[in-house]
N, C-alpha and C positions, 0 to 999 in steps of 0.2 A: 431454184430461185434463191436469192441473196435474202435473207434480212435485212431491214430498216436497220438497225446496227451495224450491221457490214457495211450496207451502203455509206450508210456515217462513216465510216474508218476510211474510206475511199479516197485519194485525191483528187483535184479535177480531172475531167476529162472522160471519155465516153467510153462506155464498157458495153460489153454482149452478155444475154443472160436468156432464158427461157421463161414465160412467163403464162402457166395454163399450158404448155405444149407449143407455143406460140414464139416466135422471134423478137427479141423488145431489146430496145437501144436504152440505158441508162445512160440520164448527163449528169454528171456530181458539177456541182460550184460548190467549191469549199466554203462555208463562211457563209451561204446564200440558202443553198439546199440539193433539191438533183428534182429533177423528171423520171419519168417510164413512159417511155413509147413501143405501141404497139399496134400493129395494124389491126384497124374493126373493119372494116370490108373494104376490096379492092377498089383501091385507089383515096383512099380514107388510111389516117393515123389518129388513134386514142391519146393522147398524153395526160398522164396524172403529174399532177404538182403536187410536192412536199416542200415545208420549209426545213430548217436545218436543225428543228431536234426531230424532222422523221413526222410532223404532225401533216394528214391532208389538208390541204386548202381548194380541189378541185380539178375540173377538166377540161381537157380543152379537144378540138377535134384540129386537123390541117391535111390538107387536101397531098398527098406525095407528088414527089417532082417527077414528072414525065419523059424525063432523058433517058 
């Protein structure tokens, strides 16, 4: 897994990363901050929000796309 630092160093746009053993999409916005997503049970996504010096601000859940 990446560091809050790395991810900072990041430009935008969405990277892969392991996170616990687990498959997790990071989205950087430059200038904004970046997310971690990662699936908490089938058919369920975790996403943690950070702002852009890396502090949390919380979580959200969203249901994955079914295609």
């Amino acid at each position: 897994m990446m560091t809050i630092k790395e991810i900072l160093k990041l430009d935008s746009g969405l990277y892969t990363a392991d996170v616990d053993g687990k498959p997790a999409i990071i989205g950087r916005d430059k200038g904004k901050g970046f997310t971690i997503r990662t699936e908490s049970k089938p058919g369920w996504d975790m996403i943690n929000h950070y702002d852009e010096d890396g502090d949390y601000e919380g979580m959200t859940f969203e249901a994955q796309d079914k295609e």
